[in-house]
N, C-alpha and C positions, 0 to 999 in steps of 0.2 A: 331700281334705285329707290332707296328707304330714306325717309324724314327721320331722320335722330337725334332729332333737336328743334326748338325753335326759343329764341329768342324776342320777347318783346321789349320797346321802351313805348310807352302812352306817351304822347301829348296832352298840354294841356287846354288847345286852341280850342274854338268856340266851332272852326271851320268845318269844311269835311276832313282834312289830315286830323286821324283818330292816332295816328303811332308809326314807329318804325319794326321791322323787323330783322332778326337771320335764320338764316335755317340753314340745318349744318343736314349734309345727305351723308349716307352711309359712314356718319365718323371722319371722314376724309374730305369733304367739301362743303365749305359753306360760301352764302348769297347774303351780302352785308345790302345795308340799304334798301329791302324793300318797303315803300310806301301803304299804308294801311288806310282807302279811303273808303269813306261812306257816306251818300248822301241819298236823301229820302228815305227811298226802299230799297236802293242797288248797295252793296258794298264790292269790292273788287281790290287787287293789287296792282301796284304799279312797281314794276321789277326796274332794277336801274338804268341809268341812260344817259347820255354825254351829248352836250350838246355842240356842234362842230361850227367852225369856222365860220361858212356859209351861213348857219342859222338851221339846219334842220338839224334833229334831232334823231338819235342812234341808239336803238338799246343794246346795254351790254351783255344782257343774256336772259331769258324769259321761255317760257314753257313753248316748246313746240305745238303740241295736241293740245284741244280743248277737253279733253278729259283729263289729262295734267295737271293742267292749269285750275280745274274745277276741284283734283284732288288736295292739290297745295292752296289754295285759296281758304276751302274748307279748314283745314288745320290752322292758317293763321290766323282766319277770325277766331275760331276754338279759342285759340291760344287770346286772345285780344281779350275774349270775355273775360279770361282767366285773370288776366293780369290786374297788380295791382292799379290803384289809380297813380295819375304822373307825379303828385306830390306824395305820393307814398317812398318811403326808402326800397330802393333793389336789392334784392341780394346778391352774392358777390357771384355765383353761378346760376344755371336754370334746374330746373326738375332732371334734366339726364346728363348734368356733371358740367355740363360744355365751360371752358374757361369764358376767359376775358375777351374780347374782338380780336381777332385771329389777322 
């Protein structure tokens, strides 16, 4: 499975939430709403997650292997540095075409 896109929007918060992301895999599949944090020295993602009835919480889909996880994380900070800042205007697509939120 290949990264063939990614997607940023920056925040403008003060917090750790530095942004959101997508990332669209082989053309055919993309991951809306992943979280972009960072704090201190760690950065990491938080892939989505629903929170249920009960009160726990469920993710809806997230890297199985920690080498995955290390390979996609890599790329979206990449991508984070790249990005403009949050009061900057967006362009209407990314670097490899991808439309609008799918």
């Amino acid at each position: 499975m290949e990264i063939t896109g990614i997607r940023i929007k920056r925040v403008s918060a003060e917090g750790p939430l530095k942004g959101y992301a997508t990332v669209y895999f082989d053309n055919c599949f993309a991951v809306h709403g992943i979280k972009l944090i960072v704090t201190g020295d760690k950065s990491f993602a938080l892939f989505p997650a629903i929170k249920a009835a009960d009160g726990t919480v469920r993710n809806l889909c997230h890297p199985i292997t920690a080498e995955f996880r290390e390979c996609v994380e890599k790329q979206l900070f990449e991508a984070l540095e790249a990005a403009p800042p949050a009061d900057a205007e967006a362009p209407a697509a990314d670097a490899e075409g991808q439309g609008g939120e799918d």
